[in-house]
N, C-alpha and C positions, 0 to 999 in steps of 0.2 A: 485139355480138360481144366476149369476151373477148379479150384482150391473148397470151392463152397459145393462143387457135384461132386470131386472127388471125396468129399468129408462124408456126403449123402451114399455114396455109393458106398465108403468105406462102412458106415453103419449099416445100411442095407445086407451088406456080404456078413458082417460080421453076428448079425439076426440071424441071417438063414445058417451061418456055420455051429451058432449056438444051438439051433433046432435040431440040423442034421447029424449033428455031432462028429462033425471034418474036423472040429480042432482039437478033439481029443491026442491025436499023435503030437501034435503040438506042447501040448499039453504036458504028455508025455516027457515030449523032449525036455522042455522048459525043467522040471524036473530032475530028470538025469543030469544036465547040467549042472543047478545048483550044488546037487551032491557031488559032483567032480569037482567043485569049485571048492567046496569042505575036503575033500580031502588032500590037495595040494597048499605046502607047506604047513608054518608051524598052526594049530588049532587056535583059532579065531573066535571069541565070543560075540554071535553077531544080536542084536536087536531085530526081534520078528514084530513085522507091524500087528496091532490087533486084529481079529478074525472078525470081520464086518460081513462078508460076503458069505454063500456055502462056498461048501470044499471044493466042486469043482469048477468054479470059477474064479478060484485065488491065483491063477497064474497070471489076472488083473496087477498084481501086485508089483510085478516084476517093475525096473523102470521099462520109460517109453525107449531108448536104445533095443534094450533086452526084447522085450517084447513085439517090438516091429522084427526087428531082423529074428526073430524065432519063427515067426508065424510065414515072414517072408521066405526062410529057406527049407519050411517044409513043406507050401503050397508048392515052390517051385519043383523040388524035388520031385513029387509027388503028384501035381497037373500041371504042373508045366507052367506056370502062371512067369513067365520070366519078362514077357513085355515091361516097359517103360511104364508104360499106361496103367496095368495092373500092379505094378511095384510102389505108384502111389496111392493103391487103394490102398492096401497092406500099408502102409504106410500113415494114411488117413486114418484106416481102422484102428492102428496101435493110438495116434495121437488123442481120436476120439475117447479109447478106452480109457489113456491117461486123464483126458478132463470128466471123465466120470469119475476115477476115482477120486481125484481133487476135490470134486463138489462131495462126495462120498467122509472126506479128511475136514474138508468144512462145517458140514453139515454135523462129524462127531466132535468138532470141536465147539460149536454154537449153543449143542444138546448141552454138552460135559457143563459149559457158563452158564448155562440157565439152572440147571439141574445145583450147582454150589451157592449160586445166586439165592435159588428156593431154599434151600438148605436154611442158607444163612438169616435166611427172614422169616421162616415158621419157627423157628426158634423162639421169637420175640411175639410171645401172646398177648393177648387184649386184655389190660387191664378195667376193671369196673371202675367208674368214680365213685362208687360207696366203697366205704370200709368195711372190712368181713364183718361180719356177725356172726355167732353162733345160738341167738335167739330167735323169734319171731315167730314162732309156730301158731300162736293163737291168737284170735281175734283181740283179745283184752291186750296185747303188747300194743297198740294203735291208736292214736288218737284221729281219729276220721274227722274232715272235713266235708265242705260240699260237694255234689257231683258234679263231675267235669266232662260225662261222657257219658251216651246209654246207645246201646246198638239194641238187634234183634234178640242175644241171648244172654245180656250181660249189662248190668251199671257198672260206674269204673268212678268213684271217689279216689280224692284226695287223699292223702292218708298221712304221720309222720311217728316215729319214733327213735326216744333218744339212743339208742344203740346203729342206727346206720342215719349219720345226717354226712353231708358231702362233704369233701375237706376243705373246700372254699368256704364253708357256711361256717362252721364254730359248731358248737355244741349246746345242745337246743335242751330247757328244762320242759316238763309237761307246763306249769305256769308259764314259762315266755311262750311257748307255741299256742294257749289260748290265748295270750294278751294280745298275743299280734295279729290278732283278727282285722283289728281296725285298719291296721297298714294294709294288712290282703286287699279290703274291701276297696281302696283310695289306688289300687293297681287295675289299670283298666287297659294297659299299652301288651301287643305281646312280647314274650321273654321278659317282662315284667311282672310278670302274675306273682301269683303266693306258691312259684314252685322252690324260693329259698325258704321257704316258712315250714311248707310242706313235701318233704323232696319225694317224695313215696305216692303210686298210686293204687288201692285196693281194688280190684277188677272182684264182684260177686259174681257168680255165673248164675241163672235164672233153672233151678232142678224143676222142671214137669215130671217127669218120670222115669228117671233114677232111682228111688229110692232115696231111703235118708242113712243108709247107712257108710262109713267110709269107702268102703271097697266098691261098693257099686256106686258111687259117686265118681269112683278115679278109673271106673273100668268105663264109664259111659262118654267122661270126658276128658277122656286121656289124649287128646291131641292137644287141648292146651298145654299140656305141660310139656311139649315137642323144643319148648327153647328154654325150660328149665334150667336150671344149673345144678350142679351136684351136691350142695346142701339143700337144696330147695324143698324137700319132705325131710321130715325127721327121720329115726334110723331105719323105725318101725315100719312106716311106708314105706322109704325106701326100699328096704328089702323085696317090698312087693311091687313096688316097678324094675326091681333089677331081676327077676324072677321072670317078668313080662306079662304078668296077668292082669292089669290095667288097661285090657282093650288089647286092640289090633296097633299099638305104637308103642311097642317098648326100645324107641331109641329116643333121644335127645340129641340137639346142631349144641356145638360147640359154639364157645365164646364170638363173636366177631362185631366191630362198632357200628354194622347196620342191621343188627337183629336185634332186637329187646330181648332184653334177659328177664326172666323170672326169679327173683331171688326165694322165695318163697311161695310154698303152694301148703293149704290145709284144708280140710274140711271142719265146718262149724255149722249152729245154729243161723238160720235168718234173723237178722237184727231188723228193726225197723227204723231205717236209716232216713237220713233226709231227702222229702220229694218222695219218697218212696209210697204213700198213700197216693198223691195225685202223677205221679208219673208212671209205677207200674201196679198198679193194683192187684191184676190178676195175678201175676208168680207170686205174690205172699204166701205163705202158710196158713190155712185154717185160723190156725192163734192170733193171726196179727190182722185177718181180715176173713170176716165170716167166707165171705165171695170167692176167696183165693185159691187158686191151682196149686198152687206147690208142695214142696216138700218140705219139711223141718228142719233139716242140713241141706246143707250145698258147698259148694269149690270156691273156696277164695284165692286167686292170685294176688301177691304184690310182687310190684317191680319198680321201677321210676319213675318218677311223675314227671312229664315232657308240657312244654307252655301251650301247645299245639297241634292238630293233626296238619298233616301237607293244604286240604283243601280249606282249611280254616287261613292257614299262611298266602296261600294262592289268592282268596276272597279278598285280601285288604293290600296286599302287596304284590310288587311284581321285582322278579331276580334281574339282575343283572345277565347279560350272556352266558358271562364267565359261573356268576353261582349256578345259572340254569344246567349248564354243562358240568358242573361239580355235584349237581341231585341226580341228574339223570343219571353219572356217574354209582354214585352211592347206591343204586336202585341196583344196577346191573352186577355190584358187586357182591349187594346183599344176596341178591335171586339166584349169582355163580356158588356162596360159599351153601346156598339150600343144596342147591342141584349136587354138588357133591357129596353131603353127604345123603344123597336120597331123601331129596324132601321135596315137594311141591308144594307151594303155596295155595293155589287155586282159588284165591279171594283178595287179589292185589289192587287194590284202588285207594286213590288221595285220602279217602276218609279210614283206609287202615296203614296208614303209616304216619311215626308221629316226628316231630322238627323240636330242635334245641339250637343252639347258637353257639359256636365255640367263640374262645378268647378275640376273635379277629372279626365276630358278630358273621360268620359264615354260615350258613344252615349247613346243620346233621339230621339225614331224617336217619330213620330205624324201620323194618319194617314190622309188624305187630299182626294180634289176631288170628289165632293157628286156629280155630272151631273148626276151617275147613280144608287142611292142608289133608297130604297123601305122605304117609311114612312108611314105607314097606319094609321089612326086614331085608329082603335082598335088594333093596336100594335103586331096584332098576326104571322106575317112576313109571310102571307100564300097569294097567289099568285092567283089569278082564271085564266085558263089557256083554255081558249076555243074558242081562236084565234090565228093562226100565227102571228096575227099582236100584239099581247101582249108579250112587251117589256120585256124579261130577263134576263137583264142587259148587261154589257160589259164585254170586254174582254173572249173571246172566250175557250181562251188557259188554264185559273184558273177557269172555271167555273165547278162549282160540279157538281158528275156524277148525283148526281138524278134532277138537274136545266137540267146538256146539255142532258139527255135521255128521259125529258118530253113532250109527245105528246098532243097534244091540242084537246080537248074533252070536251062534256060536264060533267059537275060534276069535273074537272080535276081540281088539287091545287096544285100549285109549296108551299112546305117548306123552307122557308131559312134558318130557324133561325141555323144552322148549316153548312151554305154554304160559309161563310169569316173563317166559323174553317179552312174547306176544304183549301182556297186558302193559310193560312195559315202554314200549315202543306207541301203546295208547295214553297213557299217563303223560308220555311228553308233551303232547300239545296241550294240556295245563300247565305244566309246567314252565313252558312257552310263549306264557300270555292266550293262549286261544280256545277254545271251548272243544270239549272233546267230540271227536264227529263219530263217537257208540252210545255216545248220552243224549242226544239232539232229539227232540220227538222229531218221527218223521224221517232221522237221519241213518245213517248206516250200520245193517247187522252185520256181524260178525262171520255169520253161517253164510252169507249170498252177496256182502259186497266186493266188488273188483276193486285192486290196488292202483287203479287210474281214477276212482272216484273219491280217493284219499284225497281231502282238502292241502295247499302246501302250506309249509310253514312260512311266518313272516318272514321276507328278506333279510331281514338282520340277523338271523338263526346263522352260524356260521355254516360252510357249506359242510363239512365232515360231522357235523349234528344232524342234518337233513339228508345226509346218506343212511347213517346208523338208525334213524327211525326206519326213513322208508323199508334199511332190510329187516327191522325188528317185524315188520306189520306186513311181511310177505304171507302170501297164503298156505305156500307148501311148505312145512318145516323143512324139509331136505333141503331149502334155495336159504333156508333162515340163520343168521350165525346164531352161533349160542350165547347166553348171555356174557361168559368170558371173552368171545374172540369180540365184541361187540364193547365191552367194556375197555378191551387190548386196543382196538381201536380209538377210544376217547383218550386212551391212558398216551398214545402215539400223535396224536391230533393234539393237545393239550400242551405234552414236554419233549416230544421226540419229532418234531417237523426237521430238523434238518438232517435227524438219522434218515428221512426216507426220501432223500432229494433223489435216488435211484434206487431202483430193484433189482440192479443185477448182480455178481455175487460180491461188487465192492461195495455197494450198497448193504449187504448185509452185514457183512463184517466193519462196517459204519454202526447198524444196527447192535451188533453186538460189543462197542466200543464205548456208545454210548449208553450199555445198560451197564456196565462196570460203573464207568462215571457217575450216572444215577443211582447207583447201590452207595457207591461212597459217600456222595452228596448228603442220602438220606441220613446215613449212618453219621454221620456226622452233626446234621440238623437235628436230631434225637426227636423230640417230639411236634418239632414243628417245621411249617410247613414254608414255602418261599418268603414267605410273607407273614410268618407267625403263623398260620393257619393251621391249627391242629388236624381241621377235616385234610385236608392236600396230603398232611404226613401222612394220616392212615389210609388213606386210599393208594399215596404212592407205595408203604408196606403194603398193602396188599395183592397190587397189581407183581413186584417184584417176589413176594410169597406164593405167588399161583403161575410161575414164567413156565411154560411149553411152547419147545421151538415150533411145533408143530400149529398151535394153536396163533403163536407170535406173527408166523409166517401166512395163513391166510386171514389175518388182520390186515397185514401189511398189505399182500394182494388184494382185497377188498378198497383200500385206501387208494391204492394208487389207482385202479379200476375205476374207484369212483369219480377220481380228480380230472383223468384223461376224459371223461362222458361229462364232466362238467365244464373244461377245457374246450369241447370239441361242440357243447352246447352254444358258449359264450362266442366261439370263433362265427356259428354259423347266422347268429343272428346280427 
């Protein structure tokens, strides 16, 4: 008998003994044993391995000596199993059970590293580049500029004041911030604009019918304030979003460098700002236009004023591979730190997410625009869907196939928590240099196209970028990775190619060799990144802030799956 059927046969016997329950006397024995071994001579403090397994299959534990000749001399006893032949299944069997516990000792050993790894780097929170304030509640702390942005329910000015100006900038008097208009206007390049003039952008939300008073202002558009921060209303409101009566979202995402923060949220009068007569006429108020819909208050956000959205940067430039692969990066991180804390996006596209430039001129995007996320108190991003009139989200064009194929029923649940991977994984071919094939007139929906009608990415896209789409843009979530293990993937494609030169279990423990190395690396580069690159440090904090072996491990399998199919592509043509 070979060594590889006797290994087969030994797991074979050793399934069905576990079923039948033949090794229980075994079992037994194994047992009786140990305690004879305790009581001859002096008392011995021995070290119990930790209890990984149930109880009755700890006699695993034993070594492989112990455990072969236990199981050997009570089969034989007891059936007779005394051949040559069956004395190396027994045999195989104990060998096998040993290399399961091994991979068992490794596997807790990989968790324990990732698990101190996390530790050690959620510690280290996201600092703002504004200086705290403790003002800005009303509109008069502002001095507004021109607008920089107008969607369907909201203008988004400029905005600045002297109590939060950046610590790069100095400190701005009301007099130098109008005088330097003139410099603004002579700025025409991006990351050039007047966002050192004006670091601040005021977002007005357009009230139809809300009302004008506070409360029914923050109850109707309470998901804006979903990436708030904790000063962000005064005490007063506050209270009454900590209360939860602001609507169906009384949570808030926590800090992270690819979500915009909200520093401030209030309600005020409509002013009648610039552009504001010939670009929206209709939401004015009565008072400021016979004609006007609106209401007399409404929500003002400010936050930071960014040079650019993604699709305004994409219009006039194109990234290099490596920053391509560092946005698409950014995206999937931003989309992991929602998903966890139960958030969905559900309006992910180039024109809501915005770019800056760190010291090493890298783009940062953010992603922005919460009107139409999902925040559920129990966080589980699952949707009851048993009305047409149950809102599923915006933007029509990136919306996931199992979101736009869902029929409203009872018992029916929209999933999200995989639906901003989805749009995702559509965003990259702009990102890419190529035109997105859910915007095309003519070209592919979401609800009815097959994933062989997906245009490919240019040659030059490395090849582990042109996997991570293609599984971003699968049609059945369950085949979909989630935006972490997707992200684990870039994070390994990026600075860990030679941890994954194999997958077997030296290959891992390569893998987890190299995540030590890289934890120190970072910790030591402090804020920056190989290359100076501020975006690289905080992306690498984040990826070693969210490590799951579990999540790490079918990265890797995805990686190396996909390299062998690209291997075996190359070979055959």
């Amino acid at each position: 008998m070979s060594v590889k059927h006797a290994i087969s046969r030994g797991f074979e016997l050793g399934r069905s003994a576990l079923q039948f329950g033949l090794l229980k006397p075994a079992g037994r024995l194994a047992a009786k044993f140990r305690g004879e071994r305790l009581r001859v001579g002096q008392p011995v403090r021995t070290v119990q391995p930790q209890t990984f397994l149930p109880a009755r299959y700890r006699y695993y534990r034993m070594s492989l000596r112990g455990l072969a000749a236990q199981l050997a001399s009570g089969g034989f006893r007891r059936y007779g199993f005394g051949s040559p032949r069956n004395r190396a299944v027994f045999l195989a069997f104990g060998f096998g059970v040993g290399l399961i516990e091994q991979q068992f000792e490794d596997d807790r050993n990989s968790a324990a590293t990732c698990q101190e790894i996390q530790d050690m780097f959620r510690k280290k929170k996201f600092q703002s580049p504004l200086k705290p304030f403790t003002s800005g509640y009303k509109l008069e702390d502002y001095v507004i500029g021109k607008q920089i942005g107008k969607g369907s329910n909201a203008a988004v000015y400029e905005a600045a004041a002297p109590f939060a100006v950046p610590k790069e900038s100095g400190k701005y008097s009301l007099l130098e911030l109008n005088s330097g208009r003139d410099e603004e206007e002579k700025a025409n390049s991006l990351g050039k604009s007047s966002v050192g003039i004006y670091p601040l952008a005021v977002k007005m939300m357009w009230n139809f019918g809300a009302g004008s008073s506070s409360e029914a202002i923050l109850r109707s558009m309470s998901q804006e304030l979903v990436p708030a921060g904790p000063l962000a209303l005064n005490k007063e409101k506050d209270q009454i979003a900590l209360e939860g009566h602001f609507g169906d979202v009384p949570k808030r995402v926590s800090a992270h460098p690819n979500v915009i923060r909200v520093y401030r949220a209030f309600t005020a009068d409509v002013p009648l700002l610039p552009g504001a007569q010939e670009e929206y006429p209709d939401v004015l108020p009565a008072r400021l236009n016979p004609n006007g819909l609106g209401n007399n208050r409404t929500l003002f956000l400010v936050m930071k004023n960014y040079p650019c959205t993604l699709r305004q940067f994409l219009a006039v430039s194109s990234p290099s591979r490596r920053e391509g692969s560092l946005m698409l990066l950014q995206l999937l991180e931003g989309v992991d730190h929602l998903c966890r804390q139960g958030i969905a996006h559900r309006d992910l596209k180039s024109d809501n997410v915005l770019l800056e430039f760190d010291s090493d001129d890298c783009p940062r995007l953010v992603i922005t625009d919460f009107g139409c996320c999902l925040a559920q108190d129990d966080s589980s991003l699952q949707l009851p869907f048993n009305s047409v009139w149950v809102n599923r989200g915006g933007n029509a064009c990136l919306m996931a196939p199992e979101v736009a194929t869902a029929v409203p029923g009872q018992g029916v649940v929209i999933d999200y928590s995989k639906a901003d991977a989805w749009a995702v994984g559509a965003i990259s071919y702009e990102i890419f240099g190529q035109p997105n094939p859910f915007y095309r007139v003519g070209g592919l929906e979401s609800r009815s196209f097959q994933e062989n009608q997906l245009p490919p990415l240019s040659a030059s896209v490395p090849a582990d970028i042109q996997l991570v789409v293609r599984l971003l843009l699968r049609r059945n979530p369950n085949k979909r990775p989630s935006a972490r293990v997707a992200a684990n993937m870039l994070h390994l494609s990026l600075w860990g190619r030679k941890a994954l030169a194999n997958q077997d279990s030296a290959g891992m423990k390569r893998l987890a060799d190299w995540l030590l190395c890289q934890s120190a690396v970072v910790l030591l580069r402090g804020c920056s990144g190989p290359s100076g690159s501020s975006v690289e440090a905080e992306l690498q904090r984040c990826f070693l802030s969210n490590l799951d072996l579990e999540d790490l491990r079918m990265a890797v399998g995805f990686l190396v799956y996909g390299r062998e199919q690209h291997r075996d592509c190359i070979l055959a043509h």
